[in-house]
N, C-alpha and C positions, 0 to 999 in steps of 0.2 A: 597815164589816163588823165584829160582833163577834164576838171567838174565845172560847167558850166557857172556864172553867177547864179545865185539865189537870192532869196528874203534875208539870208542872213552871211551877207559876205566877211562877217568878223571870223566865222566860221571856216569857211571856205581860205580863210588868210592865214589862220593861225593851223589850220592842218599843211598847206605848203609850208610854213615857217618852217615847223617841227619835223616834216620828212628832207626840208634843207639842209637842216641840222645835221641829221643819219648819214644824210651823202654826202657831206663833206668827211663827218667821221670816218666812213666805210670806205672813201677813196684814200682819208691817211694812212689807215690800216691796212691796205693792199700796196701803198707805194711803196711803206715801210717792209713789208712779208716780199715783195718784187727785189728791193735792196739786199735782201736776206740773201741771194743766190750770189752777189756780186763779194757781200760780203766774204763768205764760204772761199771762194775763189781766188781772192786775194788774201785770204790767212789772216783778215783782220778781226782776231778771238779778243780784242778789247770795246771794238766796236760792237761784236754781235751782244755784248753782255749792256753795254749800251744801250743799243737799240730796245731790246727785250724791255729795260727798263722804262724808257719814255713810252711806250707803246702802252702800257698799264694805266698811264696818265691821261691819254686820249680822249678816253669816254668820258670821265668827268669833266675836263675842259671844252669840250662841243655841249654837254647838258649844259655847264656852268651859261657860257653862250646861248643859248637857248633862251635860257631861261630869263636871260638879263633883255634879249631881244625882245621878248612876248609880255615883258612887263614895261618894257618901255614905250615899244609899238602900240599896245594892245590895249595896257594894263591888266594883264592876263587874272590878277588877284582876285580881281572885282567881275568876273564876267561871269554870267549867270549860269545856274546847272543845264537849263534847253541847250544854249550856245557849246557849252563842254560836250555834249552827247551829240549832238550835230557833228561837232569836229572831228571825236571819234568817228560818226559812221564814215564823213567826208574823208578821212585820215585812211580806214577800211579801203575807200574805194580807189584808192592812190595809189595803193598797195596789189591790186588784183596782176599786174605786170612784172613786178621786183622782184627782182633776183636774192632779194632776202627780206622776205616780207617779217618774217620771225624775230631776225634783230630788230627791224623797224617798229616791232611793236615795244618790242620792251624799248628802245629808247622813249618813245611817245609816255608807256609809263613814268620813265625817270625822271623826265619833264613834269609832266604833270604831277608827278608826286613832289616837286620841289617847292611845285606851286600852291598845292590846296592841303587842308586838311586831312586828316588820317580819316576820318570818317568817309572820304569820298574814294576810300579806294575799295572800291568793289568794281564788278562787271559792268554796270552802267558806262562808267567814265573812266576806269581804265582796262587793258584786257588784264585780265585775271585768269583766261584759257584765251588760248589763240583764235584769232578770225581766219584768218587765210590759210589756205593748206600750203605744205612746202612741197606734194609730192610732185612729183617728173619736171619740176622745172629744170628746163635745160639750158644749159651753158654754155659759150664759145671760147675756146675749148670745149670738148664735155670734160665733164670729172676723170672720166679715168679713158685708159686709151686700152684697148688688147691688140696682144699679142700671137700669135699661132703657131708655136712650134712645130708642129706636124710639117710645116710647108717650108721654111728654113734649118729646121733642126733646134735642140735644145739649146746649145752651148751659143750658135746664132743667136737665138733670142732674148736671151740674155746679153750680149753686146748691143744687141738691136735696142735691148731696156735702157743702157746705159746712156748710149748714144742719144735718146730721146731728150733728155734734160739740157741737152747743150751747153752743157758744161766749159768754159772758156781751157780752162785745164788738161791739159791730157791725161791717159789713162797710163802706167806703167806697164802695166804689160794686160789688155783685156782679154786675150787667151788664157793666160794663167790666174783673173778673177771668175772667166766661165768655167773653165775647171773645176775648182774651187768650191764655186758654188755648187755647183753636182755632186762631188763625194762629198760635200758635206751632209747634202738632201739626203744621197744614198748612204751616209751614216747613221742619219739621223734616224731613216727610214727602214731601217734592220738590214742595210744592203740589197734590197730591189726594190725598184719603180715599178707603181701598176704599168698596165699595157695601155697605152694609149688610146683614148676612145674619140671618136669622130667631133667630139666637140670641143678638144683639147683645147683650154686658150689661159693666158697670162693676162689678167686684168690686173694693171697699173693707173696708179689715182696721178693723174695730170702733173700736179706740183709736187717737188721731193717737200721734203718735212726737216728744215735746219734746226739744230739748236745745240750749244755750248760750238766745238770743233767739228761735226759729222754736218752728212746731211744723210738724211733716210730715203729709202726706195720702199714705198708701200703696197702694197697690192695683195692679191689670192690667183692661185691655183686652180682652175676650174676642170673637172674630170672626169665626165660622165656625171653623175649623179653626187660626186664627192668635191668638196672646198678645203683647199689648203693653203690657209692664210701666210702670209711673211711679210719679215720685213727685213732691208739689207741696209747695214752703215757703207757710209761710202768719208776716208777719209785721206789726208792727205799724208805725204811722207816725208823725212827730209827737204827734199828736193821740192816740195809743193807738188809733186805728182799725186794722183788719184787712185786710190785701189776699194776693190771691196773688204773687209773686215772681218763679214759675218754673212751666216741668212741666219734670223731666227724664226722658228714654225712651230715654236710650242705657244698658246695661247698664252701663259700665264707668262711668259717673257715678255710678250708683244706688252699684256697688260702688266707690268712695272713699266718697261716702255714710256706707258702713258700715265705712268702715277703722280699725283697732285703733291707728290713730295717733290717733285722736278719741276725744271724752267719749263716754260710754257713755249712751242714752238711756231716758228715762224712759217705759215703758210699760204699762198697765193691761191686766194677761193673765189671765184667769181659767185658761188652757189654752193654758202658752207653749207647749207644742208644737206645736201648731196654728198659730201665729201662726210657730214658726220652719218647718214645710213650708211654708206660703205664701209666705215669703222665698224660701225655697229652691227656690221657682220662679221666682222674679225673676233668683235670683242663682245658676243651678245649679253653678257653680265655686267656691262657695265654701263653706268646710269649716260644716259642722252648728254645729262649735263655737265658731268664731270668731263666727253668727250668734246661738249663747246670748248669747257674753258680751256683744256690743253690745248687747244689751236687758238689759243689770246683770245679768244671770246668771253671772259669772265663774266662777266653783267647778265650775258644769256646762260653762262652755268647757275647763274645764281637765280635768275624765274624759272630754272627747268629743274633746279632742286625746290626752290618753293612748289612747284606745281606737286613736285613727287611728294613734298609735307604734306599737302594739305590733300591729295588724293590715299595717304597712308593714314591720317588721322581718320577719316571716315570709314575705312574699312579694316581697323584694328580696336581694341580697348584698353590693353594697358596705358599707365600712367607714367608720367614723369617723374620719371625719380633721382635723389643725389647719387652721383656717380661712384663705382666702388673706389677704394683706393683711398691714398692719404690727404685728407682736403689743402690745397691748397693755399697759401696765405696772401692772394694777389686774386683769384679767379674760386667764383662761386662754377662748379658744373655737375650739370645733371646729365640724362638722357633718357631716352626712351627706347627700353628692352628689343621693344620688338623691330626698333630702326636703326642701321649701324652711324649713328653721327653723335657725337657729344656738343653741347650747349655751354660755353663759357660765358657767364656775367663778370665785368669787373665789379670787387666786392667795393664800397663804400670807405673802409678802413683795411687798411694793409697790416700784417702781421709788423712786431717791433723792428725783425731783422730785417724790413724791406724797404731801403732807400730810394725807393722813388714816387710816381704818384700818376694820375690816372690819364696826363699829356704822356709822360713817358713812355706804358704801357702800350698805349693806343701806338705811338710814334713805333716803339721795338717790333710793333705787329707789321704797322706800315713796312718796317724794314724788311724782314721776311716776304713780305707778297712783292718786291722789287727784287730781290738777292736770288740768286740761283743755289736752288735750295741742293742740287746735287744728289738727291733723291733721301735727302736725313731732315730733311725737316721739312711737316706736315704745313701744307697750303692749306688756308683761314678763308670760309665763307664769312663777312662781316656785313651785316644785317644791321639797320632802324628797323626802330616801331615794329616789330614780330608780335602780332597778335595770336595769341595760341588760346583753345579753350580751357575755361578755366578747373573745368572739373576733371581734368586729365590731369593736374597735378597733385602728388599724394599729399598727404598734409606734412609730412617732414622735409619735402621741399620746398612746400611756402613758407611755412613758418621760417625756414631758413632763406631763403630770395628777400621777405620781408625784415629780417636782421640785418642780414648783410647788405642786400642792395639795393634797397630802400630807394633810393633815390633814380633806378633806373625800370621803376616801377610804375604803371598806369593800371588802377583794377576797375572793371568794369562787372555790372552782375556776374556776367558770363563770360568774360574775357580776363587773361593778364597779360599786358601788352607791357614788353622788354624792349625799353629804347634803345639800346644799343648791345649787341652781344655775336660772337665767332661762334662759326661751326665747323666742326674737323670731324673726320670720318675717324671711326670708333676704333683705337688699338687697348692691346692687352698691355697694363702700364709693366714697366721693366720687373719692377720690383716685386711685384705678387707672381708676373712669369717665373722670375727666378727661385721667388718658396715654393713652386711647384711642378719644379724642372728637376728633372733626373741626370745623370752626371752629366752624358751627351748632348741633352738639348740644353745643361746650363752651359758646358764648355763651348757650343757655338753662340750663345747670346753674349755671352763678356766678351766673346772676340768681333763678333758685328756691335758691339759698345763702344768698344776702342776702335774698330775700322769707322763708325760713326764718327766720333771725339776727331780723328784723325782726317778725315774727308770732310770734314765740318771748318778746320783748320786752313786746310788748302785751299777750300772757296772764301776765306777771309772774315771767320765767323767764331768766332769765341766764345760757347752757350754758357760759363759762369755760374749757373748752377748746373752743379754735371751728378745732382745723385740719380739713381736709379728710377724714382722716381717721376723725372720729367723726361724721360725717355718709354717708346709704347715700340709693342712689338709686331709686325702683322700677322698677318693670315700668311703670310709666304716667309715666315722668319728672319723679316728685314729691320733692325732697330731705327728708330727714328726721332728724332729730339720733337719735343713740342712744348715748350714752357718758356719763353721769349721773354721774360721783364725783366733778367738778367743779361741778356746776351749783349753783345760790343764786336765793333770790329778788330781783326786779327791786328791791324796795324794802328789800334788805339791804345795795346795795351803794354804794357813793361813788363815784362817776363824776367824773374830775377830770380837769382840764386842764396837763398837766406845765407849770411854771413856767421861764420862763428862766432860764439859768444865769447864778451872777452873776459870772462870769467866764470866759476861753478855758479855763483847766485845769479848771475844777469838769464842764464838758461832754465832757470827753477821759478823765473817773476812770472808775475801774471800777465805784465806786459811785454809786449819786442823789442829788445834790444837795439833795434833796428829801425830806424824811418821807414816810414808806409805810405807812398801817394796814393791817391784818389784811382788812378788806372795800374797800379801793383800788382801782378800776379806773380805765386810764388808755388808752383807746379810742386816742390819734393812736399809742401801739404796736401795735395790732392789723395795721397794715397789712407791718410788717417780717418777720412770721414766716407770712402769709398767703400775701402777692403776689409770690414771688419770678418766677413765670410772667408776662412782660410781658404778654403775650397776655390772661391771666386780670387783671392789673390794670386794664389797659386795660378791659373788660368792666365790672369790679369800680367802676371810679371813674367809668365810665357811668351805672353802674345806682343804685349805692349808696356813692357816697363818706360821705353822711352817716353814716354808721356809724362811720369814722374820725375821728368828732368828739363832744365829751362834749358839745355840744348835743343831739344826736338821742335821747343816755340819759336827760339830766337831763327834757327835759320829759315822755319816756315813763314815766319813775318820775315824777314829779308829778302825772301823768294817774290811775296809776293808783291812789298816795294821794288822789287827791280821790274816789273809787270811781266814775270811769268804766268803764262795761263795754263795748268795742269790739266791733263787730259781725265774727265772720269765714262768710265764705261759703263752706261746703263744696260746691261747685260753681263753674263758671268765671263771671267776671264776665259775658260776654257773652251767656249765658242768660238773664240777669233781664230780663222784659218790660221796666222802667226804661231797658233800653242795646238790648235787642235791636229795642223800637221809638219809639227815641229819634228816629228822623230823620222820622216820620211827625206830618202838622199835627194830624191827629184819627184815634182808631180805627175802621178802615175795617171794616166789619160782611161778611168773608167768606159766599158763599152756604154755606150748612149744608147739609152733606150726613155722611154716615156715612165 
């Protein structure tokens, strides 16, 4: 849409600037999610870890650009509050056409927030709620395609799915992934399919969903009056052929799937909104924005959980409070009872034991939102300027925010405004689950501790401090690291085996015997400060004694200097066609029915 000139073409200039800005971002970000397919194709698992990575960097370098244009061009600093609110509305009317008016807004905030004051961000001058609706815009492509079983058959339409993607690869055998797929459904399903009703159809979301080694087939089941969501891996074999893997249809699979402890996946949206309503039928408990940012949209998960703050603080009362558990000596954190997220402040002064400082910190965080967290460690909203009200805090959290972090502190009558602070969605920390875990739920936490330690390993990631403590448990009994100002990569560090003493007294000093570099690790001490719980040892030396040995480092760092990419499976092992009909001679050809 174009705006005519006006009285005030500074206006009118500086809103094209800023929606130029968006369209270049939004065409990198779809070249790079288009590449994602070729990637897959050709087996190149170095590059997709790659790619994921630079793509995190995009948004800020197009704002950085921005922002350097509008003050060079414009002088953006200096231009008065009429002209900023003009731009908004003129910026508004730019947008009535776009295929993602939603991103375009918040990037216009991230501009303009670069630019002005904290006091100007309100609704006037930036959106604070959206202008433009995202509903029915449509797509070329549209978002998802269906399918109709009824008129080809089941096991057809499923090949007919496959085939859609145009996959350069072929398939190994797509009779025996249509199969497959079926007694899986019919296992999953108590052994019968309802009866087919007249409006039978497969709705497939357009672009598959890559990330790590798979790519995903997404879509629902539509059945009369009933929706049954899935989703299928599709990955490759020796040979670089193609097979299916899995279908999973339990919601709470789909949603790990998409949990913020994983890479973020690579998608081709012409109209991400559309593509996130359609999740958000699969997945109706889960926030809007937590399903931007798994499709690399982060910047928009992060206005659509602010939006969710600040429409939760108005319609709740409780306060902020320090979080339970053991305080930290790097990170002040609180939360708020009635919202699942915890609030980290860096504290001003680090406890004695902690060698680093508040670059470091920051940098170990960065590292994690770049690192394929492999679903063990918890994805960080990272927030300026958070103005929150101020009588929502209890008084033993300020008095403490004011000791501690004093310096990332702005108070206002009514406001405390937190210059810099993470937010992570709220787990139960290890070490309080375990003093009140019964034999069975402790013996599966110590073994998803050490499957954690050990997958954490694989992706090239050494969390350094490994007590109890800095690991949280979910809601689905998944362990998950979240404490980063120790952590170092797999192949930064020397994994050594303590040498005999060369004598009774040299083993009785206070000090080692032994020279100790700066990146030293020495695994057979992990177990002293770990297992003081028999119980938990016991478990511990069940599951994972190897851990307390610098064999189990050394050849995992070797593996992954030679660039081995290891496979992890975001679903349970015992899903994959592979295991689930591993005991059968040959696949038995269930009768087809709807």
């Amino acid at each position: 849409m174009e705006i005519p000139a006006g009285k005030n073409p500074v206006a009118q200039a500086v809103a094209h600037a800023m929606l130029d800005g968006f369209n270049k971002h939004y065409r990198l970000i779809r070249e790079s999610s288009r590449q994602a397919k070729e990637r897959f194709e050709s087996g190149d698992w170095l590059g997709v870890q790659r790619a994921v990575r630079e793509r995190i960097s995009y948004y800020d370098a197009r704002v950085r650009e921005s922002v350097a244009l509008l003050k060079e061009k414009y002088a953006a600093e200096r231009i008065d509050d009429d002209t900023w609110q003009l731009t908004k509305l003129l910026y508004i009317g730019l947008l009535i056409k776009h295929k993602q008016p939603e991103l375009a807004e918040t990037f216009f905030n991230s501009v303009f927030c670069k630019i002005m004051h904290r006091t100007y961000f309100n609704n006037e001058f930036i959106f604070v709620w959206p202008a433009v609706s995202t509903e029915f815009i449509e797509s070329d492509p549209p978002a998802y395609r269906s399918f109709y079983p009824n008129a080809v058959g089941l096991r057809q339409a499923i090949r007919d799915i496959c085939a859609h993607f145009g996959w350069s690869r072929a398939f190994v055998s797509p009779d025996n992934d249509a199969d497959n797929v079926v007694r899986s459904v019919l296992r999953q399903m108590g052994g019968r399919l309802p009866a087919a009703e007249a409006n039978f159809q497969v709705q497939v979301l357009n672009s598959a969903f890559y990330r790590n080694k798979a790519a995903y087939i997404v879509g629902k089941a539509i059945n009369g009056d009933q929706e049954y969501p899935f989703v299928v891996p599709v990955l490759h074999d020796s040979k670089g052929r193609l097979y299916l893997d899995a279908i999973l249809l339990d919601p709470a699979q789909i949603r790990t799937l998409f949990s913020l402890s994983r890479a973020y996946f690579m998608v081709d949206m012409e109209v991400p909104s559309a593509y996130v309503k359609f999740l958000a039928g699969l997945m109706p408990h889960k926030p809007h924005g937590e399903i931007y940012t798994m499709l690399g949209l982060g910047k928009q998960g992060k206005t659509m959980f602010y939006r969710d703050l600040i429409h939760h603080l108005r319609h709740s009362q409780d306060d902020f409070i320090i979080a339970p558990g053991i305080p930290g000596m790097v990170m002040s954190v609180f939360t708020l009872p009635s919202f699942p997220y915890v609030f980290k402040a860096i504290r001003d002064v680090f406890g004695p034991s902690k060698n680093v400082d508040h670059a470091t910190v920051k940098a170990k965080y960065q590292l994690v939102k770049h690192h394929d967290r492999v679903g063990r460690m918890a994805d960080t909203l990272e927030f300026s300027l958070v103005a929150l009200p101020k009588r929502r805090f209890s008084a033993a959290l300020l008095d403490e925010l004011r000791r501690e972090c004093a310096s990332l502190l702005e108070e206002t009558e009514d406001e405390i405004v937190i210059k810099h602070v993470y937010i992570e969605r709220r787990m139960k920390p290890l070490n309080l689950y375990l003093d009140g875990a019964d034999e069975e739920r402790r013996e599966a936490a110590v073994k998803e501790y050490g499957n954690a330690i050990k997958e954490l390993a694989y992706a090239n990631i050494f969390p350094g401090d490994m007590l109890f403590k800095n690991f949280g448990v979910t809601r689905f009994g998944r362990v998950v690291f979240y404490d980063y100002d120790e952590i170092e990569y797999m192949t930064d560090c020397n994994f050594r085996r303590i040498p005999p003493p060369p004598n009774p007294e040299a083993e009785m000093a206070d000090e080692p015997w032994y020279a100790v570099g700066p990146h030293d690790v020495f695994p057979e001490e992990f177990g002293t400060f770990l297992l003081g719980n028999p119980e938990t040892r016991r478990v511990f030396m069940k599951c994972h004694a190897d851990l307390l040995e610098p064999d189990f480092w050394q050849r995992t760092r070797q593996m992954i200097l030679d660039g081995f990419v290891p496979d992890f499976f975001p679903y349970p092992e015992e899903m994959r066609f592979c295991r689930m009909f591993a005991a059968d001679a040959r696949p038995q050809r269930e009768a087809e029915t709807a």
